[in-house]
C-alpha positions, 0 to 999 in steps of 0.5 A: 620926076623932079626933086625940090632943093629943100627935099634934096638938102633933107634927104641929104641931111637925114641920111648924113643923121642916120650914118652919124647915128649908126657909126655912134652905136658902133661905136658905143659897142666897141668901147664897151668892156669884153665881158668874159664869164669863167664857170668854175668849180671853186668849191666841192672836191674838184676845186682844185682845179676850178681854182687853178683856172681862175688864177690862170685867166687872171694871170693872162689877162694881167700880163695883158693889162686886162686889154684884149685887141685894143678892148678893156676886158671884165672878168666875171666868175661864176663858181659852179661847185662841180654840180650840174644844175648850178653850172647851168644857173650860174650859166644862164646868170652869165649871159643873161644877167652879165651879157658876156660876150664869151664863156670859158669852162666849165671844168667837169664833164657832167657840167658841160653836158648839163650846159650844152644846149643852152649854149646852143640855144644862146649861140655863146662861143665857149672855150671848153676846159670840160673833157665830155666826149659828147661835146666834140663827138656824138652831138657835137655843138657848134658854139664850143671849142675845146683846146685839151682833150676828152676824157678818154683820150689820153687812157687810150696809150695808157691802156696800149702801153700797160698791155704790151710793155708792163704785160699787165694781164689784169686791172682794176679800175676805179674812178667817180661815179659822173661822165668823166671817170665812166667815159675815162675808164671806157676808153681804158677798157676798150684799148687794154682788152684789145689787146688782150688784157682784162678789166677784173673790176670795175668800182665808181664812187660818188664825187663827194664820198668822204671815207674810200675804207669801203670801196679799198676793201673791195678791191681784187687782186690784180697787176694792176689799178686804174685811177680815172679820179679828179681833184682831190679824190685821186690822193684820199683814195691813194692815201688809204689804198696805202693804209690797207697795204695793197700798194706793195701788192699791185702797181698804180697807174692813173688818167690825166686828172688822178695826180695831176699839179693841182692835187700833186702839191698836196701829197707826199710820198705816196704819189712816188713811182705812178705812172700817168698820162696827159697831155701836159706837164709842168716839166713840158719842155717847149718855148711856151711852158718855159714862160708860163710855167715859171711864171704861174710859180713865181706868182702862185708858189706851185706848179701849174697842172692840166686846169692852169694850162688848158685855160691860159691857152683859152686865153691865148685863143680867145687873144688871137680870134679877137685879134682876127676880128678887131676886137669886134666881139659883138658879131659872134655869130659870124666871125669869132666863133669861127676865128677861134676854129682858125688859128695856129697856136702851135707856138703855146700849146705842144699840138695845137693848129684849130686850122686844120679843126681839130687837135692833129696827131703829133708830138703831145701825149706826156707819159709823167712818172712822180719822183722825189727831189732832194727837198722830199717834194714830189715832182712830175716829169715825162717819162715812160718805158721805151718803144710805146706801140701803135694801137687803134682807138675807139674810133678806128682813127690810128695813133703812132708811137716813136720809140724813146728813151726814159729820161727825167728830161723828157718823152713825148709820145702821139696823142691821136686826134678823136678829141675834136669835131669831124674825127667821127 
């Protein structure tokens, strides 16, 4: 078959046209914005934390120019006022509305489970703040990545180490009455009574309940109380528990969110000798807190808690995916949501390495005590009592404690990996 000159230099012209157009497209693509859409809860009792993780994002992104791997980045905030049907609207508004290329958040449990399959459905990478343990673990989704921990995670060591080194024999709990404070409270439950403990009491509260007099007057005399609470809900409990007197008669000890940063600023004396656990502290001695801890303050005026932080290393992960794939957040599907799996961000978070998947057991489970400064300002630090056990949590995965020393410097214990996807 012979082909003439004019048919030739066509051919040659048109496929030289359609490369020109293709590369413009790409282009065109590329020098858009990186839209990223933040679902937090901005009002309603848990917008303390949903504030926190606003003013974190917007530090990050600041300290960047708002210019992500060579890409200008919009940030789009959606406020979900912890109610799971506005979370999935404002959701559906983010990326169908805003055609975000990513999502972070949102803060509370319940939200993320409202959310799950649309996301799914959607194929939206999402950096997860949410502690639901669905999310990682029973049905699991593959578009969600979460950089903390689940609700009960860090209640397992709490409950281990209420049992064999205060010797606590009997406890109450108390926490909302959503996915977070039961799944919390569950995982408090099954590592206490392993170890010989008791739950007496088990009392969940609505998320919005403005008078606790109610529910204080039905507590039981125990060793003990459990507060698996989140935003503001851990001190207005505290401040009437105190009230009616029964602090002096029974310890308080709390989950990662009871008397977290964001709600510790706000409190007084009342928050002075509670032991809780999480996974972060503003005190938290390791080369990143040294940057972002005193930065957040210097530009906030307070300590940043578990909601600032977990969202500034959202940043950094979305920062070092983007970066792996050269900015080239339009093909989600096959690079970065796998890239946010695959980075070693051991350098700005005391435990994380998403190489390997998951959270790995090493050095990050904070036992935090409140204690008083000169000032009467209340601070949280690490600190716990000394040769922390090894116990078994819910999933029969093992989680190893070192023996240490209490200190106003700091303590570290091991947090176990049952947080994130392929540990069941």
């Amino acid at each position: 078959m012979t082909i003439s000159r004019r048919r030739f230099v066509g051919g040659v012209a048109g496929a030289a046209i359609a490369n020109m157009t293709a590369s413009s497209l790409v282009f065109g693509q590329n020098s858009e914005p990186i839209r990223i859409g933040l679902l937090a809860a901005k009002t309603g009792p848990l917008a303390s934390g949903g504030i926190d993780m606003e003013l974190a994002l917007t530090m990050f992104l600041k300290e960047r120019e708002n210019t992500l791997a060579g890409r200008k980045v919009e940030l789009i905030v959606a406020d979900t006022a912890g109610v799971p049907a506005t979370a999935r609207t404002k959701a559906q508004e983010l990326i169908e509305k805003n055609n975000v290329h990513c999502m972070m958040g949102p803060l509370a449990a319940f939200e993320a489970l409202a959310i799950a399959d649309y996301l799914t459905e959607k194929e939206m990478p999402t950096l997860g703040v949410a502690a639901a343990e669905n999310m990682t673990q029973r049905h699991p989704s593959p578009w969600f990545v979460r950089l903390t921990s689940t609700s009960a995670q860090c209640a397992y060591p709490l409950a281990d180490y209420s049992a064999k080194e205060l010797n606590y024999k009997k406890i109450v709990t108390i926490a909302d009455d959503f996915a977070y404070g039961h799944e919390m409270c569950a995982g408090f439950q099954r590592a206490f009574e392993d170890n010989g403990g008791k739950i007496i009491q088990k009392i969940f509260t609505p998320l919005a309940t403005p008078d606790y007099g109610s529910y204080v007057a039905q507590v039981k005399s125990a060793d003990a109380i459990f507060l698996g609470t989140a935003g503001s809900n851990g001190f207005r409990f505290l401040r009437q528990f105190i009230e009616y007197g029964l602090k002096d008669k029974m310890a308080v000890i709390g989950g990662m969110t009871a008397l977290d940063e964001s709600v510790l600023r706000n409190m007084g004396d009342e928050a002075l000798g509670i032991l809780t656990t999480s996974w972060y502290s503003a005190e938290l001695d390791n080369p990143f807190n040294k940057s972002f801890a005193p930065a957040f303050r210097k530009q906030f005026k307070y300590d940043p808690g578990y909601y600032a932080a977990s969202t500034y290393v959202s940043g950094e992960v979305l920062e070092a995916a983007l970066k792996a794939t050269k900015g080239n957040v339009e093909d989600k599907k096959g690079r970065t949501i796998g890239q946010f799996r695959h980075q070693d961000l051991s350098g700005c978070h005391p435990v994380l390495d998403l190489r390997q998947g998951r959270i790995p057991a090493e050095p990050g489970l904070l036992a935090r005590l409140s204690a008083g400064e000169e000032s009467g300002a209340i601070t949280s630090f690490s600190g716990a009592g000394p040769n922390l056990a090894t116990f078994k949590n819910e999933i029969g995965r093992r989680c190893s404690f070192g023996s240490s020393r209490v200190s106003t410097a700091s303590l570290w214990a091991v947090c176990c990996s049952c947080c994130h996807r392929g540990s069941r």
